[in-house]
C-alpha positions in Angstrom: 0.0 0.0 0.0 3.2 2.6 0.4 4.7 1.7 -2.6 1.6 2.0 -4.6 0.9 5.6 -3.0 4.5 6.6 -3.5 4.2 5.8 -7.3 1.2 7.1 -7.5 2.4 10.9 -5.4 5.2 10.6 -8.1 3.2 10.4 -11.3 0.9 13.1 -10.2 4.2 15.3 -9.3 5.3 14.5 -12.7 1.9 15.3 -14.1 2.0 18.7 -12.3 4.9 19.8 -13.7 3.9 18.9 -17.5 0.0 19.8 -17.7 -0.1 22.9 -14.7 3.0 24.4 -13.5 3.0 27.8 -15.5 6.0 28.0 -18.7 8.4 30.7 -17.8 6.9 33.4 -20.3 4.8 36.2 -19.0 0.7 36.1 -20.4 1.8 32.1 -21.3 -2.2 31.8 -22.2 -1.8 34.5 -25.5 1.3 32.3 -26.9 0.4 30.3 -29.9 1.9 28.5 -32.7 0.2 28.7 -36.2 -1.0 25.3 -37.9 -0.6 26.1 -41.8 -2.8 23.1 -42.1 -2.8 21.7 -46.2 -6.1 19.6 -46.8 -6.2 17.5 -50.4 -9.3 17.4 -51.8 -10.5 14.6 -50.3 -10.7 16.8 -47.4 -8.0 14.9 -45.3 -5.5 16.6 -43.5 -1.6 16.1 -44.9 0.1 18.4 -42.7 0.1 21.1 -40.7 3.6 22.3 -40.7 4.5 25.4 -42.0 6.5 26.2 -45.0 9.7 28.2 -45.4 7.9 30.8 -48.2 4.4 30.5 -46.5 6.0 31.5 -42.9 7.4 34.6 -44.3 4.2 36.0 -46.5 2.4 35.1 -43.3 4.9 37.0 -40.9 4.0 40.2 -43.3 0.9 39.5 -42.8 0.6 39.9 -39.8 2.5 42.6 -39.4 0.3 45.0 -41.8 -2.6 43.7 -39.9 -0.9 43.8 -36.0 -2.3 47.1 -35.4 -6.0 45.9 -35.5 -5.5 42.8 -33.9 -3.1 43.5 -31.4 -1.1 40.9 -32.0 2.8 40.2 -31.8 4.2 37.7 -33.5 7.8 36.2 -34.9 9.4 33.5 -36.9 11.3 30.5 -36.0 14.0 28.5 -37.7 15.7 25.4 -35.5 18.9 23.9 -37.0 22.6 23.2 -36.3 25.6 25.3 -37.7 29.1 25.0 -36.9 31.6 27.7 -36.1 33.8 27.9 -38.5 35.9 31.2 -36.6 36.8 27.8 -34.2 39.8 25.7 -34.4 37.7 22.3 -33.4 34.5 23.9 -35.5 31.9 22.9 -32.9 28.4 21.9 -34.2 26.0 24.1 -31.6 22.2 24.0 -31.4 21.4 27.2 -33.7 17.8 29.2 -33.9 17.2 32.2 -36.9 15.0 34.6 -35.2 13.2 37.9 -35.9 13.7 40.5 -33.0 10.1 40.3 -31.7 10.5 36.9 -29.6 11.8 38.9 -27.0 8.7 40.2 -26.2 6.7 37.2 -26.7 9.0 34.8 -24.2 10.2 37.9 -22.0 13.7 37.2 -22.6 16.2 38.8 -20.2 20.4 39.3 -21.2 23.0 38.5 -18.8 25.7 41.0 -20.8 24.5 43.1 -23.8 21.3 43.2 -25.6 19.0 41.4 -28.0 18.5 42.0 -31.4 16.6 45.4 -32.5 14.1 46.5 -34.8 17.3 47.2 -37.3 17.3 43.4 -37.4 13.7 43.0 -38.6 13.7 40.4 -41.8 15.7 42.3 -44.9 18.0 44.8 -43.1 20.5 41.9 -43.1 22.8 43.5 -40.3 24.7 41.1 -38.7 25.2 40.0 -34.8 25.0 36.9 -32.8 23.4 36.1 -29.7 24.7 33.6 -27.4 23.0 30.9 -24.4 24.5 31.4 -21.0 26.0 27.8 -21.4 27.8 28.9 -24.0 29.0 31.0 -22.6 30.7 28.7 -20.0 31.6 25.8 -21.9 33.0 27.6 -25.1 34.1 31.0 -23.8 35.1 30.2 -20.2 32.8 33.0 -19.2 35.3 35.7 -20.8 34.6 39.3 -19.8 35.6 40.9 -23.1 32.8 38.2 -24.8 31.2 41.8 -27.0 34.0 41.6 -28.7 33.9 38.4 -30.9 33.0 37.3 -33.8 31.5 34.0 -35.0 32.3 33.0 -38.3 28.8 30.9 -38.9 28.2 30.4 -43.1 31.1 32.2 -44.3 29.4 35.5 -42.1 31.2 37.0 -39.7 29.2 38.1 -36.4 30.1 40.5 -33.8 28.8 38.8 -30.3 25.9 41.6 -29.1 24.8 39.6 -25.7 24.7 36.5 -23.5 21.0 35.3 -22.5 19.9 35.0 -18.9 21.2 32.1 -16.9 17.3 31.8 -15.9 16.0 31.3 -19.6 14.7 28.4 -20.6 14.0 28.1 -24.6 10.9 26.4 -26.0 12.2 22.8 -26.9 9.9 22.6 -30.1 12.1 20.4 -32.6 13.5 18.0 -30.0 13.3 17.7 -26.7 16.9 18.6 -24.5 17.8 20.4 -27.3 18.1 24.1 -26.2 19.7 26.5 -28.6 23.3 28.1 -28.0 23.5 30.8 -30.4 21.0 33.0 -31.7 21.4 34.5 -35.4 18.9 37.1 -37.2 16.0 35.8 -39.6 17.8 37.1 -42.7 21.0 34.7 -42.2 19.3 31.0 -42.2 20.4 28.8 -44.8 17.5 26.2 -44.9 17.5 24.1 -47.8 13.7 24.6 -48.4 13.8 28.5 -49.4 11.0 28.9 -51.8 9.9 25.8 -51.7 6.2 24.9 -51.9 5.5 21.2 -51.2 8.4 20.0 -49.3 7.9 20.6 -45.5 10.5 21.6 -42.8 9.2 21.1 -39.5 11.9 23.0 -37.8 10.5 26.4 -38.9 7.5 27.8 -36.5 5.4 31.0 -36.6 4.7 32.2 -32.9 1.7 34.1 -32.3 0.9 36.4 -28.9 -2.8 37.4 -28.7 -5.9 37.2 -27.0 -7.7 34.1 -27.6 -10.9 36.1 -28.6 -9.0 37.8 -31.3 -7.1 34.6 -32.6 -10.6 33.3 -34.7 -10.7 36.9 -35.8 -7.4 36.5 -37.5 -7.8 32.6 -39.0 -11.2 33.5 -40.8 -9.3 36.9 -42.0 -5.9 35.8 -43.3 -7.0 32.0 -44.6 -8.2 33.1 -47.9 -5.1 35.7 -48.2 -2.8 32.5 -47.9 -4.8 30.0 -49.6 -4.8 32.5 -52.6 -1.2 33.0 -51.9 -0.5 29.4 -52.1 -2.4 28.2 -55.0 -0.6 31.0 -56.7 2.9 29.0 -55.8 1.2 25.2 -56.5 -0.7 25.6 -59.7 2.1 23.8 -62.2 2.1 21.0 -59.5 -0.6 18.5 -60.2 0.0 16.4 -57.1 -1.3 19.6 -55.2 -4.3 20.4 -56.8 -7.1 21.3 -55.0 -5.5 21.8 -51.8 -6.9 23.8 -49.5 -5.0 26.0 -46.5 -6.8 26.6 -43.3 -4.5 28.3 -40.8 -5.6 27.3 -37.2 -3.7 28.5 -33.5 -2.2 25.9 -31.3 -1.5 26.6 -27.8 2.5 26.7 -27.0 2.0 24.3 -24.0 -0.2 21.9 -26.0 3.0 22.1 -28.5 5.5 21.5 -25.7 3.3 18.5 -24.3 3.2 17.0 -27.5 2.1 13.6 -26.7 3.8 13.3 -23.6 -0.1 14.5 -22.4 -1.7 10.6 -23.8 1.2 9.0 -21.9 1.1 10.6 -18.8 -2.5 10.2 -18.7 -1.5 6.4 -18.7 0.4 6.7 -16.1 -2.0 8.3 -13.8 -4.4 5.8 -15.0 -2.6 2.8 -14.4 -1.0 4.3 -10.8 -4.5 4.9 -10.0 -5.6 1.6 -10.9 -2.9 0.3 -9.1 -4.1 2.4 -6.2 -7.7 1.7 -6.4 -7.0 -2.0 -6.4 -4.4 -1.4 -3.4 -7.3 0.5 -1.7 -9.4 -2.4 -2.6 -7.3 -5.1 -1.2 -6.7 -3.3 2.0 -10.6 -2.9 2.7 -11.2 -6.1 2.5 -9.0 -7.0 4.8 -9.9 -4.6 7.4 -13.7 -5.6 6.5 -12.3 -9.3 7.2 -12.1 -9.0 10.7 -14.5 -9.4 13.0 -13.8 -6.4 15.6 -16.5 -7.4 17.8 -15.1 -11.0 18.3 -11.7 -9.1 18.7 -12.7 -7.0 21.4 -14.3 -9.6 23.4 -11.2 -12.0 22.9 -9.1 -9.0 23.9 -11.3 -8.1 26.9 -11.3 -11.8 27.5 -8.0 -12.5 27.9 -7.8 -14.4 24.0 -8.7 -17.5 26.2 -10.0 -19.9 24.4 -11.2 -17.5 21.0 -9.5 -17.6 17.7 -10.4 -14.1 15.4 -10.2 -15.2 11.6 -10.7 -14.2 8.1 -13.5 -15.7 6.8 -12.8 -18.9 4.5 -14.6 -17.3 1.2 -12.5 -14.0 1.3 -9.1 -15.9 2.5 -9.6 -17.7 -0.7 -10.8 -14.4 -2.9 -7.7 -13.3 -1.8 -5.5 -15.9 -2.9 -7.3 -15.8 -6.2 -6.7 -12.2 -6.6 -2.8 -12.4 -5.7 -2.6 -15.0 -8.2 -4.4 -13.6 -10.9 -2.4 -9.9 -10.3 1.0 -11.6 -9.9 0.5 -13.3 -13.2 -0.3 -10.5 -15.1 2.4 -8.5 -14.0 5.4 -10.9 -14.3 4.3 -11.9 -17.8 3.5 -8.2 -19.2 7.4 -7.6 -17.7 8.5 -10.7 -19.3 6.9 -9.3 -23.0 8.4 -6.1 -22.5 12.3 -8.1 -21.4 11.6 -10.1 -24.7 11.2 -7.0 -27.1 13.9 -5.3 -25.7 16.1 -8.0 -26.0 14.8 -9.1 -29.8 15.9 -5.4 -30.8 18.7 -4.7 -29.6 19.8 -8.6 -30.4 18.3 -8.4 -33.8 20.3 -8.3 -37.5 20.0 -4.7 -38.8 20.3 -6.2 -42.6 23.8 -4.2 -42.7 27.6 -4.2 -41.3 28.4 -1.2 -38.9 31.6 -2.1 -37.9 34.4 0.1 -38.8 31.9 2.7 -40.3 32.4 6.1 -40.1 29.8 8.4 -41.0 30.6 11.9 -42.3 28.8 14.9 -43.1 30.5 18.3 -44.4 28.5 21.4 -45.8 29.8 24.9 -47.7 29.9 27.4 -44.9 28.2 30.0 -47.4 25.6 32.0 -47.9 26.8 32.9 -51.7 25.7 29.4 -53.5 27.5 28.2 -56.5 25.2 25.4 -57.5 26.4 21.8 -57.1 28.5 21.3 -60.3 30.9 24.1 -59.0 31.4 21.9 -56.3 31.3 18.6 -57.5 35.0 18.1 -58.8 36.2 19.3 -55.3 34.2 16.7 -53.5 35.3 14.1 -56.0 39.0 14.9 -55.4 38.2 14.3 -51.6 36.5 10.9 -51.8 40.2 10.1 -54.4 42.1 11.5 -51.1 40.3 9.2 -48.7 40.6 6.3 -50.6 44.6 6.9 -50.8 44.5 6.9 -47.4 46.3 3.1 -45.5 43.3 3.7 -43.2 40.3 3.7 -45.9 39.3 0.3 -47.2 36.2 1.8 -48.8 34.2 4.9 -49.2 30.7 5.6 -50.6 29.1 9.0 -51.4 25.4 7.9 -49.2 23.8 9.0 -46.2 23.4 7.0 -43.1 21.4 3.8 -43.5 19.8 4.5 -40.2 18.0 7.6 -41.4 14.8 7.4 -43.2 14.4 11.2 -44.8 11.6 11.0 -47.0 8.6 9.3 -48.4 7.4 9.3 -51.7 5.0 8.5 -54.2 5.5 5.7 -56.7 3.6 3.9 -59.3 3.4 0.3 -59.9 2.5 0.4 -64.4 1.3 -2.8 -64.5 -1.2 -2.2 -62.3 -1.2 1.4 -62.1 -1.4 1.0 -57.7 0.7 3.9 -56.0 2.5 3.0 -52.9 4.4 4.9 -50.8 7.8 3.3 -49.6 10.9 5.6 -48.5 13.5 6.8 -50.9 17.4 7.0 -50.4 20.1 8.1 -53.1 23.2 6.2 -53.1 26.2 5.7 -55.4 27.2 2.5 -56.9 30.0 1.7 -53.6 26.6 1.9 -50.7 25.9 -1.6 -50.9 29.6 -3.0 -50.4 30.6 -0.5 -47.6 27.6 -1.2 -45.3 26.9 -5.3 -46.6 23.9 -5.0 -47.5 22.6 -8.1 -48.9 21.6 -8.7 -52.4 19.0 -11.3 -52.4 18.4 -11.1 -57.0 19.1 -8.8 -59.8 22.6 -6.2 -59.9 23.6 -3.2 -58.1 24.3 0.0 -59.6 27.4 0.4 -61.3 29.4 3.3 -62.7 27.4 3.9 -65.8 24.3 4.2 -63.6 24.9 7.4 -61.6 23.1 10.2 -62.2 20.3 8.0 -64.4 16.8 8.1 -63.3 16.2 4.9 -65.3 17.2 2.5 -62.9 15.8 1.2 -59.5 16.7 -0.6 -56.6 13.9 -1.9 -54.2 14.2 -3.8 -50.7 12.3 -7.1 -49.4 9.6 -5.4 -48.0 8.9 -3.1 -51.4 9.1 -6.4 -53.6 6.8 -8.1 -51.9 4.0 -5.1 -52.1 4.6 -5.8 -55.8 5.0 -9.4 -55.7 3.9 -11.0 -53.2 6.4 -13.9 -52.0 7.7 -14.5 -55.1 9.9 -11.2 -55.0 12.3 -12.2 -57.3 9.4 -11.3 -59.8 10.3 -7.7 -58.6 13.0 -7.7 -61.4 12.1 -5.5 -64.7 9.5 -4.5 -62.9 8.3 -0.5 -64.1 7.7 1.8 -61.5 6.9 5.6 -62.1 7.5 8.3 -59.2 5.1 10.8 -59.3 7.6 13.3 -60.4 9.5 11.9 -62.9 8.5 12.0 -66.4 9.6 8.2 -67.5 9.6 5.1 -65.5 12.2 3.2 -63.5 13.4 -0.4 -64.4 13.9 -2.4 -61.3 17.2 -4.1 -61.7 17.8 -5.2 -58.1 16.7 -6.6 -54.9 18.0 -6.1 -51.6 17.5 -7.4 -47.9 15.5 -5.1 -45.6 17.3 -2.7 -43.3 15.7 -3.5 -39.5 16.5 0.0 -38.0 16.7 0.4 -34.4 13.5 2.0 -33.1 11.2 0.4 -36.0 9.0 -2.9 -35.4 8.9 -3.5 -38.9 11.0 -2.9 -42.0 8.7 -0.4 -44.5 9.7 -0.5 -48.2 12.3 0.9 -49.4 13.6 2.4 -52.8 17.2 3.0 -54.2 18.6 5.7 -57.0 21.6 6.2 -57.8 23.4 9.5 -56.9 25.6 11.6 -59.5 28.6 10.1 -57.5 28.8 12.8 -54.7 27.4 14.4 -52.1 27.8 16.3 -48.8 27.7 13.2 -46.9 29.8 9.8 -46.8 30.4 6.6 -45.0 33.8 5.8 -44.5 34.4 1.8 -44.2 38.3 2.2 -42.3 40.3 -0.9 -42.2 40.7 -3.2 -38.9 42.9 -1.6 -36.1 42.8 2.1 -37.4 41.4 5.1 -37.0 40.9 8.4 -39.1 40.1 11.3 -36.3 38.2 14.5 -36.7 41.2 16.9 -36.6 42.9 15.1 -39.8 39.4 15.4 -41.6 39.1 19.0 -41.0 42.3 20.0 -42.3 42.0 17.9 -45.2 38.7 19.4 -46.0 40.0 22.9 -45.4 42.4 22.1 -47.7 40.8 21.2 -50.4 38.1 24.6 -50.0 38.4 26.8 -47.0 34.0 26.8 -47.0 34.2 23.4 -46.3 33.4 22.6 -42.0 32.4 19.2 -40.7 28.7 19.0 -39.4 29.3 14.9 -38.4 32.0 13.0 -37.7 31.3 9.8 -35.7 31.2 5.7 -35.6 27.7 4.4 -37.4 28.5 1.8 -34.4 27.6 5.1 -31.8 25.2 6.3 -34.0 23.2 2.6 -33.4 24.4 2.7 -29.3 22.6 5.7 -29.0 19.6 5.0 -30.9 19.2 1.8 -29.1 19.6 3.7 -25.9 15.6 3.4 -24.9 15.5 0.3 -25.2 18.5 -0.8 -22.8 16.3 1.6 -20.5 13.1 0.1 -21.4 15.2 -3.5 -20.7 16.8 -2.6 -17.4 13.0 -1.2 -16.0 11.5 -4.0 -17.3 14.0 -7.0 -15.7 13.5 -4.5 -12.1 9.6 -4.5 -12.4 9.6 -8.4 -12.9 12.1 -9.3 -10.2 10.3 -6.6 -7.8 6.6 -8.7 -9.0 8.3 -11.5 -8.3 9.5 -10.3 -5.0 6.3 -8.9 -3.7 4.0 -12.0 -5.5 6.3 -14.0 -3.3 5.9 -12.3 0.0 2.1 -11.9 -0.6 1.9 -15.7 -1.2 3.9 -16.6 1.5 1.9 -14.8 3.7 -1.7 -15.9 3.1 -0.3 -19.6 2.9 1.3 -19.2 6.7 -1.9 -17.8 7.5 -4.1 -20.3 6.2 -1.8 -23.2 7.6 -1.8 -21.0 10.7 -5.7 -21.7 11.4 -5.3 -25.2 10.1 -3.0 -26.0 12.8 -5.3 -27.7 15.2 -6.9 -29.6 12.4 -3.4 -30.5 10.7 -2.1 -31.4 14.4 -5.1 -33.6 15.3 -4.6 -35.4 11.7 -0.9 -36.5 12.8 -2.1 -37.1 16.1 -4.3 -39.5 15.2 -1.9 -41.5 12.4 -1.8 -39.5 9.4 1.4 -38.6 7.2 3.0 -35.6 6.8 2.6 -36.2 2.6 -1.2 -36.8 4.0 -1.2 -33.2 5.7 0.8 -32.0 2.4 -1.8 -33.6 -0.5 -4.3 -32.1 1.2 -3.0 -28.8 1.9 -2.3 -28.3 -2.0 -5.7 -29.9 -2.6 -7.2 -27.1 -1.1 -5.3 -24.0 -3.5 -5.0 -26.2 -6.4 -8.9 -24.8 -7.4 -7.8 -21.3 -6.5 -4.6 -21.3 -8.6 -6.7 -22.6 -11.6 -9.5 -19.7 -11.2 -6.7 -17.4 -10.3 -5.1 -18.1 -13.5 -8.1 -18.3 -15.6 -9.1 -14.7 -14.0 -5.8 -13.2 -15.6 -5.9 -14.9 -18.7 -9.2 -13.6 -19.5 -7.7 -10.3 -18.6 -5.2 -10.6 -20.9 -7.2 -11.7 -23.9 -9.9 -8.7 -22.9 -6.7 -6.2 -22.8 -5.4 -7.9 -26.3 -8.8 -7.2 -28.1 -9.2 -3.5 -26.3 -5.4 -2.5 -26.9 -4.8 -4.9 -30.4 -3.0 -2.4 -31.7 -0.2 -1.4 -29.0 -0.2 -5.4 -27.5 0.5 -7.5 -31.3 3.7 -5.5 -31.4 5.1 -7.0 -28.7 3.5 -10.7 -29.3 3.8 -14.1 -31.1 4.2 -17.6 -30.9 7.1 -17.4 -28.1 4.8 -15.5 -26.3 3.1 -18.5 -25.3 6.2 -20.0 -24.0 6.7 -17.2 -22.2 3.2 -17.0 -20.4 3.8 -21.1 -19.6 7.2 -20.1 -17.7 5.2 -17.5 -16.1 2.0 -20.0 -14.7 5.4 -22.2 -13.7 6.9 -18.9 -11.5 3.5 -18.7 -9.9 3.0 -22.2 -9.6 6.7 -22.9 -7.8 5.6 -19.7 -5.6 2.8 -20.9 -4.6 4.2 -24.1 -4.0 6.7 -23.0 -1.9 4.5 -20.8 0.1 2.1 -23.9 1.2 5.3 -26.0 2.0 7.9 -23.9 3.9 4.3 -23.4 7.1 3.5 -26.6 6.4 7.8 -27.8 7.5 7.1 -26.7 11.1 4.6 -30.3 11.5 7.6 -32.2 10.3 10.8 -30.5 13.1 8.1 -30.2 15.7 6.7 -33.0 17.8 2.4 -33.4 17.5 2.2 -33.3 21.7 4.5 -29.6 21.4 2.3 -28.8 18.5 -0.8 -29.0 20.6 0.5 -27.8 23.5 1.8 -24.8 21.8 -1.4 -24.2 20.2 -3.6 -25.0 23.0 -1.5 -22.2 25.1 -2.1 -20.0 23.1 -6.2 -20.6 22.3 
């Protein structure tokens, strides 16, 4: 009963501080976040994201129309940039801003100021805000910190002020992430500039208003940008018809995310847990019969015995079985996932992988084939290298990026399986296997002719019979002629994932700003050497990634060691507690069997007699305790199908019979360790010592 109201204290604590405790912005209850919500036409939603373009007509927007609505508002842009001005070019946790989120999240400076109004978007003046941590960590707290300069994208900017140790920044992109240098609006470098159907959910427009006024403003400015963006989507058939409705989400219910359907869990199942606790306890107290107590009490206990009445002794024993059961073997299912995926075959080789990304530190783009031949003269230098036994122009297996639509011709069905670009060295360096058909080769890079599929893809189109798959014509939405498949290859099994989703391979033009790096046994290439080699071969060039794909996989299976290392506690402490419970309703019912047990030896029976029909008794309650938490379990299977089948199959049954055999080796032991004190204790002590004290 503690232990459940502790738990219980700590997931209501924990749900204090994520539903109630106020967010550390003044007038919290006017922040918002606009939804720039994109409905097909078949009226369902695709995204509510907004888009680079869309975020800044709509920041205009509302600026020409702030006066009437008194509204404040400002634009967003999460990413990660690395100082160049540094020796070690650190990667830090970067947000573009516009000057007015000081006033919406009443941010406060340590040394120096924000950014002004003579930063609004197009003045293009240049200065740098840094985090109070960063201060610390990379400038030792330095009092002359005003004046530095950060080289960030081949711009220089002077240091204009340190945020407020006390500021906390809204975690929107990922949580722990908190951003360590501030840059203006005008400076970001996002990859989807001007683009109109590719969505980057690190860009937010935040909104500070009355809620009265915030419908006002929706059913005002939705058919300025739904005009806006048909304008921007008319040549692109996949998007016609769309519709934009722009909707206001509360910043906390951003921040929450879904963390608000889990913790709700939580306080359901603590109360639950509580309730049943609560349960347990008044029936015992309800159990005894405080009359007969009193008298035995005022009596001197001569001669009365005070007991729990047979039907609810047994209830009891039914119930502990039935709860013990379904808690050891729910632990066991969530031991045996664990375990399968972080013991499971990834479909690819990670040892001795590096992975490596590089960008141009430039705002002054040159297009690709000006940079082509230099990154091509890197990949040669690599390969020279005694440490390199392989290199490929790809980005990490373990990262699925996008999704897009293809079309199977013979049977004109689309699917929708996620696309990676690789050049004609991927599937050597990480092993992946080919199961039928070729890999790219040279004379395939840069066509759009040829296509590689995985398992999972071939058997959409095939069914079992995948090698079928081959010469197979598929169309992306897209492109304007169709794809040849020329290969198949095994499924990747990423960490994270229950299943493998299908997969699609193109071939690459032979570069790129990103590579894995296969380095021979017993060597080692380390970040230092790769920066000077990349500065050497173009002084724009910084490394954003340089790490194991073996670290990469650690830290991706990190939950689910967690997950693995709760789960093994919570079934050793079931078992622990099943044990104790057991144990003690057992002694108790041999307890007030005593004088009957005693008489029985007394009068010639064996202790195996005494035993037999001690287990006789429980063997009914073990069977309707076990059939009382298997039909729990099915009922929970059909209510929850689809978060249970995850974690079950055929071993599950196995594991549900070793569980019955933990109960039933409990419960066995329970009912014989009372029962040993008839077999070191004489019958005429017995009785004696019972008669004393009756």
């Amino acid at each position: 009963m503690g232990i459940t109201t502790a738990g219980f204290l700590i997931v209501l604590t924990l749900g204090y501080f994520l539903l109630f405790k106020p967010l550390p912005y003044a007038e919290q209850d006017k922040l918002y976040l606009i939804d720039y919500q994109r409905w097909d036409q078949h009226k369902v939603l695709q995204s509510a994201a907004i888009l680079h373009p869309a975020a800044e007509h709509l920041y205009q927007q509302l600026q020409q129309s702030a006066q009437d609505t008194a509204s404040q508002q400002a634009l967003l842009y999460f990413t990660n940039e690395v100082l160049a001005s540094e020796p070690a070019q650190p990667r830090l946790a970067n947000a573009y801003v516009t000057p007015e989120l000081a006033e919406l999240l009443s941010i406060k400076m340590a040394v120096g100021n924000w950014f002004g109004h003579d930063y609004r978007p197009g003045s293009f003046n240049t200065g740098a805000v840094i985090s109070y941590q960063a201060w610390q960590q990379l400038f030792q707290q330095r009092h002359d910190i005003l004046t530095l300069r950060l080289n960030v994208n081949g711009v220089s900017h002077p240091i204009i002020g340190v945020l407020d140790k006390a500021f906390v920044a809204p975690q929107l992109t990922e949580i722990g992430q908190e951003p360590q240098l501030w840059l203006p609006w005008d400076y970001n470098n996002s990859p989807f500039q001007g683009s109109w159907w590719l969505t980057d959910d690190k860009i937010f427009l935040l909104l500070k208003l009355e809620q009265s006024r915030l419908q006002k403003l929706s059913t005002e400015l939705t058919p300025i940008v739904n005009e806006y963006y048909q304008q921007h989507i008319i040549a692109h058939d996949n998007f016609r018809n769309w519709q934009v409705v722009l909707e206001g989400r509360p910043l906390r219910d951003a921040l929450i995310a879904d963390n608000e359907k889990t913790l709700l869990l939580l306080v359901l199942g603590a109360a639950g847990l509580l309730l049943l606790a609560l349960l347990l306890s008044g029936l015992a107290v309800r159990s005894i019969n405080y009359r007969q107590l009193s008298h035995a009490l005022q009596g001197s206990g001569k001669g009365t015995d005070v007991q729990v009445s047979p039907a609810i002794r047994k209830s009891l024993v039914v119930a502990q079985v039935s709860i013990a059961t379904l808690l050891i073997f729910f632990s066991a299912l969530l031991v045996q996932d664990s375990i399968a995926k972080l013991n499971r075959s990834l479909g690819f080789d990670s040892q001795h992988i590096l992975q490596i990304e590089f960008d141009i530190a430039t705002l002054d783009w040159q297009g690709w084939d000006h940079y082509a031949p230099q990154v091509a003269g890197l990949g040669e230098q690599l390969r020279l290298r005694p440490d390199v036994e392989q290199l490929s122009f790809a980005y990490s297996p373990l990262a699925d990026l996008y999704q897009l639509a293809i079309t199977d011709m013979a049977n004109d069905r689309r699917y929708y399986p996620w696309h990676r670009n690789v050049d004609h060295h991927y599937f050597s360096v990480v092993g992946q296997r080919l199961l039928f058909g070729n890999t790219f080769t040279r004379d395939d890079l840069g066509s759009d002719k040829v296509v590689i599929i995985d398992q999972a893809f071939a058997e959409l189109l095939t069914g079992a019979d995948i090698a079928k798959a081959i010469g197979q014509s598929l169309k992306m939405d897209a492109a304007t002629a169709p794809m040849t498949v020329i290969g198949v290859v095994e499924n990747l099994q990423l960490p994270g994932k229950h299943i493998a989703p299908p997969r699609f391979y193109l071939p690459n033009y032979g570069t790129a700003l990103w590579m894995l790096v296969k380095l021979k046994p017993d060597t080692e290439l380390n970040r230092e050497s790769m920066i000077e080699l990349l500065h050497s071969l173009n002084p724009q060039f910084i490394l954003t990634r340089f790490n194991l794909l073996d670290t990469s996989i650690a830290q991706a299976n990190f939950p689910h060691r967690v997950r693995l290392i709760a789960a093994i506690s919570l079934a050793l402490f079931t078992i622990f507690l099943a044990c104790i419970g057991l144990f003690g309703i057992m002694h108790y019912s041999v307890q007030i069997r005593s004088i009957e047990f005693s008489i029985k030896l007394a009068v010639g029976a064996q202790y195996h007699h005494i035993v037999k029909d001690s287990i006789r008794e429980y063997l009914t309650m073990l069977i309707l305790g076990i059939g009382l938490a298997t039909l729990i379990a099915l009922t929970s299977l059909v209510i929850f199908y689809d978060w249970l089948i995850p974690y079950l199959s055929w071993h599950s049954l196995l594991l549900y019979a070793v569980t019955l055999l933990i109960i039933l080796v409990t419960l066995t032991l329970s009912n014989l360790m009372p029962l040993r004190s008839f077999r070191t204790i004489s019958i005429s002590n017995k009785l004696r010592g019972l008669y004393e004290t009756s």
